[in-house]
BAVOMI-22863 format. One record per residue (C-alpha): residue in three letters; chain; x, y, z; residue number from 1. Coordinates in steps of 0.25 Angstrom, whole numbers. Example, Ala and Ser with C-alpha at 12.3 -4.5 7.8 and 13.67 -1.06 7.14 Angstrom:
BAVOMI-22863
ATOM  timar  miba      x      y      z  marza
ATOM    ALA     A     49    -18     31      1
ATOM    SER     A     55     -4     29      2
END
This chain:
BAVOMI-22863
ATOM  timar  miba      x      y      z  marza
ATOM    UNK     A      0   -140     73      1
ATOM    UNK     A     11   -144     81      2
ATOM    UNK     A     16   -136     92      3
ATOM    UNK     A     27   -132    102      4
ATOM    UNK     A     29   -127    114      5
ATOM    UNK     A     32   -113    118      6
ATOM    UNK     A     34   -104    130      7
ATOM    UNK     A     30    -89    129      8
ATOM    UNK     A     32    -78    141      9
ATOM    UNK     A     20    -69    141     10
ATOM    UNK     A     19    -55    146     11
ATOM    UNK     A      9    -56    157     12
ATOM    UNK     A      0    -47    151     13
ATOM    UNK     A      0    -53    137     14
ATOM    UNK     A     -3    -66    145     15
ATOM    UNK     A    -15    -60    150     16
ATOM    UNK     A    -19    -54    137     17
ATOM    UNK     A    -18    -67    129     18
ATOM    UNK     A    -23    -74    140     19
ATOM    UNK     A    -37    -65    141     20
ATOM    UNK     A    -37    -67    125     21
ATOM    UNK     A    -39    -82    127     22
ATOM    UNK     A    -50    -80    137     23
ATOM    UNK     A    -57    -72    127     24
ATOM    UNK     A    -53    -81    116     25
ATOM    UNK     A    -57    -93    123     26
ATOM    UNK     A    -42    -97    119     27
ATOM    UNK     A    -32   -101    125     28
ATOM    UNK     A    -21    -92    129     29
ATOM    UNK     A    -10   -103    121     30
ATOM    UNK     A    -20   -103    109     31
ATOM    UNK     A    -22    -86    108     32
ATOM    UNK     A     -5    -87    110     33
ATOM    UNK     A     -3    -96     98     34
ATOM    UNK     A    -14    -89     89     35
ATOM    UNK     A     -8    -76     92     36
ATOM    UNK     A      9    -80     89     37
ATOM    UNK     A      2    -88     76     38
ATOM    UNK     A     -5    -74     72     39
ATOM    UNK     A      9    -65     75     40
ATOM    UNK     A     16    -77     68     41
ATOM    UNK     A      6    -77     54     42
ATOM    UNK     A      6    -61     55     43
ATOM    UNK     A     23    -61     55     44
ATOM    UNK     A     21    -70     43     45
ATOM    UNK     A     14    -59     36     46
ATOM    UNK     A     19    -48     39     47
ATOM    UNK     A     32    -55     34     48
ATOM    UNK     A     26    -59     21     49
ATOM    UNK     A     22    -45     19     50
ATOM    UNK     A     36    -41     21     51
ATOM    UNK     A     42    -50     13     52
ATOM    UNK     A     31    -46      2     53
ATOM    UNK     A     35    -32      2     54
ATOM    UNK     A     50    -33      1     55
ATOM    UNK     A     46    -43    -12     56
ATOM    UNK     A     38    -33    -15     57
ATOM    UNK     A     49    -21    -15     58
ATOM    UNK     A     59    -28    -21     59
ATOM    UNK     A     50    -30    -33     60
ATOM    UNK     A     46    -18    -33     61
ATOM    UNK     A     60    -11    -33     62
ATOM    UNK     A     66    -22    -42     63
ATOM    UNK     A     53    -18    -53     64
ATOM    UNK     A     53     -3    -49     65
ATOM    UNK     A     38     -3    -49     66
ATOM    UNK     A     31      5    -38     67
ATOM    UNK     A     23     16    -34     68
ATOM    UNK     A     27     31    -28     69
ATOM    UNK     A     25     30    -13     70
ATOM    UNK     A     17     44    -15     71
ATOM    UNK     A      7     36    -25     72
ATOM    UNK     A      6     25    -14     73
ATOM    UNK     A      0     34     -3     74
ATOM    UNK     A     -9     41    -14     75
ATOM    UNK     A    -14     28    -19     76
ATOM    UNK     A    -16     23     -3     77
ATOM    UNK     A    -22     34      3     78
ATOM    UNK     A    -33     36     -8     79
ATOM    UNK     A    -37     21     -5     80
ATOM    UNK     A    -36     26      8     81
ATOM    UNK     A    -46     37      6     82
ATOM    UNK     A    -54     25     -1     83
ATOM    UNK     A    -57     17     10     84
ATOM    UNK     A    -69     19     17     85
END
């Protein structure tokens, strides 16, 4: 993978923090930096597909005016709720 150069200001005390997750890590600090932004990064990623899914979702859902009573919705969750042990 090619990479780039960056430049990053750091509160002191998150410096300190990622820095003693290295240690613990046997990392080092750079490596638990890029795997953290690569996490946040993937995690954006989803949380926008999932966005994207539910307005699909909606507008199929209006367009077809198939759906369920919200009232029906709780009932149904909160019994599989009650469900779980």
């Amino acid at each position: 993978m090619a990479s780039s150069a960056t430049s990053i200001k750091l509160p002191s005390a998150l410096k300190a923090e990622l820095e003693k997750l290295a240690r613990c890590s046997g990392e080092t600090t750079h490596a638990v930096m890029v795997r953290a932004l690569a996490e946040h990064v993937a995690a954006a990623k989803r949380y926008r597909r999932f966005l994207d899914e539910a307005v699909r979702a909606d507008v199929a859902m209006q367009e077809s005016g198939v759906g369920y009573a919200m009232a029906d919705v709780y009932k149904y969750l909160a019994a599989k709720a009650r469900q779980i042990p």
